[in-house]
C-alpha positions in Angstrom: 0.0 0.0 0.0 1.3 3.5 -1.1 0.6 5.9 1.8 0.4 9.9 1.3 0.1 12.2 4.4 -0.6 16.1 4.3 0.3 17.6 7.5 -1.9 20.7 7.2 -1.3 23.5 10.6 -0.5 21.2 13.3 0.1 17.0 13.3 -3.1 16.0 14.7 -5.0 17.7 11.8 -4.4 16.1 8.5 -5.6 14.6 5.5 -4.0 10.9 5.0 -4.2 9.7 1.3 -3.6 5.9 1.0 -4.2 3.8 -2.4 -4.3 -0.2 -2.8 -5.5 -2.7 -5.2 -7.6 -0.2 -7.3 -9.2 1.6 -4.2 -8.2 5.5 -3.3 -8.8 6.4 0.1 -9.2 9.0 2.1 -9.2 9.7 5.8 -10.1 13.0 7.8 -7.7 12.8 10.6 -8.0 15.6 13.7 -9.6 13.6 16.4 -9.0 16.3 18.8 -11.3 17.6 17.2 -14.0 15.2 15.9 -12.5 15.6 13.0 -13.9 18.5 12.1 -12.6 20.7 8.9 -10.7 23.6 8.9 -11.0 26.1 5.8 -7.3 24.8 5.3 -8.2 21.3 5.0 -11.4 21.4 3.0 -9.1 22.9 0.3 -6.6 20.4 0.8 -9.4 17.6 0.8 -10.8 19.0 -2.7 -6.7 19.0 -4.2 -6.6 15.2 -2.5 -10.0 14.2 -4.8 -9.2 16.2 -8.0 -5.3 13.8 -7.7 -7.4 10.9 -7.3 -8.1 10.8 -11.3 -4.7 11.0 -11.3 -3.9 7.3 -11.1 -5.7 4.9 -13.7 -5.4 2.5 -11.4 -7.8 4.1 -8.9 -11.6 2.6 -9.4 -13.2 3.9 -6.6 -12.8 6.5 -3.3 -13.4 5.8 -0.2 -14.1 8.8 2.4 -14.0 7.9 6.3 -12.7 9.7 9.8 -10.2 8.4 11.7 -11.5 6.4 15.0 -15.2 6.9 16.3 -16.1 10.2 14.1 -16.5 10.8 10.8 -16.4 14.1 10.5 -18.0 17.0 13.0 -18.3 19.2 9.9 -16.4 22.7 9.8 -14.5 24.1 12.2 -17.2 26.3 14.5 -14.5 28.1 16.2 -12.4 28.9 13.1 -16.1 30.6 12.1 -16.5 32.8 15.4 -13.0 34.5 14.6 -14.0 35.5 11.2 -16.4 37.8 9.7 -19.6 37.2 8.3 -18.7 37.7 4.5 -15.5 35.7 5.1 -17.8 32.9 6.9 -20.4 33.2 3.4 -16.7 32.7 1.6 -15.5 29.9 3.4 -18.9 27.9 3.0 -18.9 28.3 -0.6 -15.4 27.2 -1.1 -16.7 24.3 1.2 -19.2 23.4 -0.9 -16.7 23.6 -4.3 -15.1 20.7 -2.0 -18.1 18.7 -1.8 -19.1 19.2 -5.3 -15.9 18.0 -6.5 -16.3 14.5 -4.6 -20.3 14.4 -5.7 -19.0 15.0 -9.9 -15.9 12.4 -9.6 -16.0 10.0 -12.6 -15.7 7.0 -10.3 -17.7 6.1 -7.7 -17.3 7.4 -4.1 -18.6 5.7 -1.0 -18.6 7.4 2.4 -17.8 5.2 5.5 -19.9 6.5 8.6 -18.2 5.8 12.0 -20.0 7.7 15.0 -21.2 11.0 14.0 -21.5 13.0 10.7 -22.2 16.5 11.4 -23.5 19.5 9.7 -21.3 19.7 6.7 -19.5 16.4 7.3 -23.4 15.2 6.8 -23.3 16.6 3.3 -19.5 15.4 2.3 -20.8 12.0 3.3 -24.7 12.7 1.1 -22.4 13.8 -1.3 -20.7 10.4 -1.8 -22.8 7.7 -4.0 -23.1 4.9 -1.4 -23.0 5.2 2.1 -21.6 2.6 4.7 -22.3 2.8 8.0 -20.9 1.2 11.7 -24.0 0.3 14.0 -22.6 3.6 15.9 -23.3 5.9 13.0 -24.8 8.9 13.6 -25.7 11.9 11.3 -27.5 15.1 12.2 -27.5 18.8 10.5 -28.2 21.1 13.5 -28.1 24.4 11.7 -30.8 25.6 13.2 -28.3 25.7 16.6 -25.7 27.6 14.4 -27.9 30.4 12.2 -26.9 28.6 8.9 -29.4 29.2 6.6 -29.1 26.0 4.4 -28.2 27.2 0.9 -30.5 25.0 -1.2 -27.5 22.8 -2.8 -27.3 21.9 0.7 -31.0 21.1 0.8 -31.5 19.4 -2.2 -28.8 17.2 -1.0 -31.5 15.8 1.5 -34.5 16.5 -0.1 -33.4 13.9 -2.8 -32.9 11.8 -0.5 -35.5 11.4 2.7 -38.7 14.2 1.1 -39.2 17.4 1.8 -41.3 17.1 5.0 -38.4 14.6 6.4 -36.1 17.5 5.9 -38.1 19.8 7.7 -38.4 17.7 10.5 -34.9 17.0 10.6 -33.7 20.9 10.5 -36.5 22.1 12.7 -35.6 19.8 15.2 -32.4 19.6 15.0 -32.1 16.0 15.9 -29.9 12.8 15.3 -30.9 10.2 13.4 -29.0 6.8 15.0 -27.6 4.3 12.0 -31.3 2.3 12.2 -33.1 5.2 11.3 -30.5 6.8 9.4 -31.0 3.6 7.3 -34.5 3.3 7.4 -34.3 7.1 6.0 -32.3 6.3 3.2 -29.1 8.4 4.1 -27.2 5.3 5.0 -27.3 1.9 2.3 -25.8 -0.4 4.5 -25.7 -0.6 8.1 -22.7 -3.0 9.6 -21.1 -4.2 13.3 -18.5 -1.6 14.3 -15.8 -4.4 14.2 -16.5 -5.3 10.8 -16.8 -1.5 9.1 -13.2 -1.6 7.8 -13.8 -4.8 6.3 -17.0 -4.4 5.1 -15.7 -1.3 3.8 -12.6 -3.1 1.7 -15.2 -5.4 0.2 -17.8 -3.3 -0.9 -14.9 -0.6 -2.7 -13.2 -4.3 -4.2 -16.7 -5.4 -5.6 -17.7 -2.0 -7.1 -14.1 -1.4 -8.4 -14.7 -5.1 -10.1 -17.6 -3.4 -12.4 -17.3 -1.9 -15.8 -16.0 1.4 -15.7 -18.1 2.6 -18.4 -21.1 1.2 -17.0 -20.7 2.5 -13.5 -19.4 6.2 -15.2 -22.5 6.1 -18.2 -24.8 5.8 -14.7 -23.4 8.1 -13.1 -23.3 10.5 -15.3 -27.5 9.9 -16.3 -27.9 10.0 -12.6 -26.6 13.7 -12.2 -28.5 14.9 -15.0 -31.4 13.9 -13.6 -30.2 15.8 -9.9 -29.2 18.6 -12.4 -32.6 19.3 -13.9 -33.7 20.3 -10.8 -32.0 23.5 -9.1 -33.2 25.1 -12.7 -36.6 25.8 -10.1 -34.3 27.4 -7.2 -32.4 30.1 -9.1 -31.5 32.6 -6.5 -29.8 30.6 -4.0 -29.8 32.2 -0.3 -26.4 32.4 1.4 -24.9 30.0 4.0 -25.0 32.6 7.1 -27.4 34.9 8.2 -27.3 37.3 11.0 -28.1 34.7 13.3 -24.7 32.9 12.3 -22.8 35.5 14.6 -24.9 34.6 17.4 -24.6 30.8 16.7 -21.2 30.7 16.8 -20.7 32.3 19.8 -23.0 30.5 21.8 -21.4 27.0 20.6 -17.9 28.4 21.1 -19.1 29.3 25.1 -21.2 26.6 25.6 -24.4 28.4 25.7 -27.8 28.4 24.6 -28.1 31.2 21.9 -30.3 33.8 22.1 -31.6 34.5 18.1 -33.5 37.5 17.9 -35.7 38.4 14.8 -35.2 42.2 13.7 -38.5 43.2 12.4 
């Protein structure tokens, strides 16, 4: 196995790039931090993906965190020392990232251990199939934050689990456990925690055993069919509102925060 490490701004955050027998993969390593993203290494994530397709050899990615997190999403702190247009700015390079792994050419499965968070939710909708440990959990508590939920993120989930589900799931605010996360349809497979990694080897070995063309010719027909819809949400709100100020600052002191609607 070849192995590739970025050490982004300190050793415990990093992106590790590892291929083997046809399979790319990636892991989000900051466990300090639940693996959550800085600005810093979302951009390195999308160089990772886009050096993928580098390699001929490579037949299919495979996206996980390192230990019992996927991913916490982005870096809430990192948020709370910035402004609001350079917040805006760093979502939207944040979603170039996750476009990039949705549009690969080969097929991308997402590997769920413990929770996936906010925008680490929508890296891991983002990926064609998702794999998850019996500890999965995935949850997109904007609502907490004052994220406003640009519609490429909503569509993600729409697609997915139907428009009142997505309510619910934003309005509340809650986790959905790997069972229901299943049951939803934001997971495809649900698996033992011991036997993830495994199960995970398998699945990448038995998709990267299919026709290329096949597998590229359907996903290519799938995305037009994603694509023909945001022609009916033109006008795409931003990421952050005023709220997002708020949000941040009550995550970053532990607090309830205390929205107020400016009429």
């Amino acid at each position: 196995m070849q192995v590739k490490t970025l050490h982004l701004e300190a050793e415990e955050a990093k992106i590790i790039y590892q291929e083997t027998a046809g399979l790319a993969i990636i892991t989000i390593s900051r466990p300090q931090a639940k693996n959550a993203l800085t600005a810093n290494m979302w951009a390195q994530l999308r160089t990772i993906a886009l050096q993928v397709l580098d390699n001929p050899k490579n037949k299919v990615l495979l996206i996980r965190g390192k230990g019992e997190n996927f991913t916490a999403g982005s870096d809430i702190k990192e948020f709370n020392a910035i402004s609001l247009d350079k917040a805006e700015e760093a979502f939207v390079h944040m979603e170039r990232t996750i476009s990039t792994i949705e549009r690969l050419p080969i097929p991308t499965i997402g590997v769920i251990n413990g929770p996936a968070m906010g925008a680490g939710l929508e890296l891991a909708l983002a990926c064609d199939i998702r794999i998850g440990s019996e500890k999965a959990k995935m949850g997109i508590p904007v609502g907490k934050l004052g994220i406003t939920l640009n519609n490429k993120f909503a569509q993600r989930l729409v697609q997915l689990i139907g428009p009142s589900a997505t309510k619910d799931f934003v309005f509340t605010g809650r986790m959905y456990k790997a069972e229901e996360a299943f049951r939803a349809g934001m997971l495809n497979y649900v698996v033992a925690e011991k036997d993830l990694q495994k199960y995970m080897i398998r699945m990448g070995k038995l998709v990267a055993g299919m026709s290329p063309d096949s597998l590229l010719a359907v996903k290519q027909s799938v995305q037009e069919c994603v694509d023909s819809v945001p022609k009916l949400w033109e006008g795409s709100t931003p990421f952050v509102g005023n709220d997002f100020t708020e949000g941040c600052a009550a995550f970053v002191e532990k607090r309830q925060p205390n929205f107020t609607r400016n009429n």
